[in-house]
N, C-alpha and C positions, 0 to 999 in steps of 0.2 A: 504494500500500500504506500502509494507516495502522498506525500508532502499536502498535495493539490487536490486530492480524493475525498469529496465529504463524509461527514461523520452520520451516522444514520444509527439512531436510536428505533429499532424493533422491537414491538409490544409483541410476543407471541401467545396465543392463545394454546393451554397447556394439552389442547387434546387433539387437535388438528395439526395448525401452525407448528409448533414445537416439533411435532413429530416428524413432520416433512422434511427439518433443517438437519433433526437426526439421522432420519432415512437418507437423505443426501448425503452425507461423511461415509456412510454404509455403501450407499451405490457409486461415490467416488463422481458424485455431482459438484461443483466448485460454487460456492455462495461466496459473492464477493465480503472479503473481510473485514469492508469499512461498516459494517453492521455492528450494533453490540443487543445485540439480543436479551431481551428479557422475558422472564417465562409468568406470563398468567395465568389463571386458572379458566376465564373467559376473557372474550375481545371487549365483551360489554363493564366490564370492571377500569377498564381505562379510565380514569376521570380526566374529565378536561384539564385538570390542574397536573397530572401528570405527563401532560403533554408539554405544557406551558413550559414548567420545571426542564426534560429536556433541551428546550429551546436555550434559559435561561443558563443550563448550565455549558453551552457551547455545541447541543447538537445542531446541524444545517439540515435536517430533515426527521420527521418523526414518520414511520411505517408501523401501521395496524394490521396486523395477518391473523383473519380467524377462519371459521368452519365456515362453508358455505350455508347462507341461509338455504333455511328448512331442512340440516343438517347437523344444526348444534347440537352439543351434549344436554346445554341447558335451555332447548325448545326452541325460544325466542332471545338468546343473547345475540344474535349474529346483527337481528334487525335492530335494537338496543342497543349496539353497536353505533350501526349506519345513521342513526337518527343521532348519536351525540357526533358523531363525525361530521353530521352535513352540518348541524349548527356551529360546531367549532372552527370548520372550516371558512363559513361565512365572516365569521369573527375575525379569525386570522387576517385581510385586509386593514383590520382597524385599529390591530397592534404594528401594524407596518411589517408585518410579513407578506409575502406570496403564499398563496393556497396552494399553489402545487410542493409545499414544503411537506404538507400533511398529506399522506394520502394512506387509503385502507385497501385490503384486498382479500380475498377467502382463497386456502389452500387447504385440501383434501392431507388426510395423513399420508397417503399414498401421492403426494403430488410435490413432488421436491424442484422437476422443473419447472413448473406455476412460481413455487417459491423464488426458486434463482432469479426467474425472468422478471418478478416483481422486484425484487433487491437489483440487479441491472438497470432497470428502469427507470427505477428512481435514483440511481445512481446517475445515469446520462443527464438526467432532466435537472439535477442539482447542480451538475459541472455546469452546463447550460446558462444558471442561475449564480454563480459562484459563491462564495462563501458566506453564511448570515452576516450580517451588518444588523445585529439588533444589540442596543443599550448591554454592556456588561459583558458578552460574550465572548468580543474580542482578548479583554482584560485576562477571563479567563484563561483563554485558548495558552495565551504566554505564562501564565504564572502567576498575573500580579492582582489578578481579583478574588474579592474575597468569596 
């Protein structure tokens, strides 16, 4: 990973998402590594403010991967999801981010290419975008924020 590569904070949902990123290391699938992966138990447990916090502490993009709806473990988290997603995202313009910093997507356990091709993605679309320019992050990025 160079220098130039955004940082992407991943939400993974622990029954789908999670499992794909695993199954990939097993099938010798390559997940770009400017990911850092975090394991949820659903996609719908994300709170807005855990997004924020990425942001705040130096991520340049936040990725949401859970079960495909009508396929969750927990019925209707997927769409409880989508619905704090679409709001949050609206929001995003008005802290002076771009919306395409946040984006979500549904992977099968058995679906580690869906996976990649989403972590790729949003990896192009972020170079695209270059690096956040939001209040404090820079600071961090170097060292010297608290």
């Amino acid at each position: 990973m160079s220098a130039a590569d955004p940082v992407i904070v991943g939400f993974l949902c622990s029954w789908c998402a999670y499992r794909a990123a695993d199954a990939a290391g097993v099938s010798r699938i390559s997940l770009a590594p400017n990911m850092r992966p975090i394991q949820v138990m659903c996609s719908s447990r994300v709170d807005p403010e855990m997004v924020l916090k990425a942001f705040r502490e130096g991520a340049d993009g936040v990725l949401i991967i859970g079960c495909h709806p009508g396929a969750c473990h927990y019925v209707d988290g997927s769409l409880k999801a989508l619905k704090r997603f679409t709001l949050l995202r609206m929001l995003l313009p008005q802290l002076g981010l771009e919306k395409e910093r946040l984006q979500l997507a549904w992977a099968a356990a058995s679906e580690s290419e869906v996976l990649a091709a989403a972590i790729d993605r949003m990896t192009g679309q972020l170079r695209a975008l270059g690096p956040l320019q939001w209040p404090g992050t820079v600071l961090r990025r170097q060292g010297l924020g608290g």
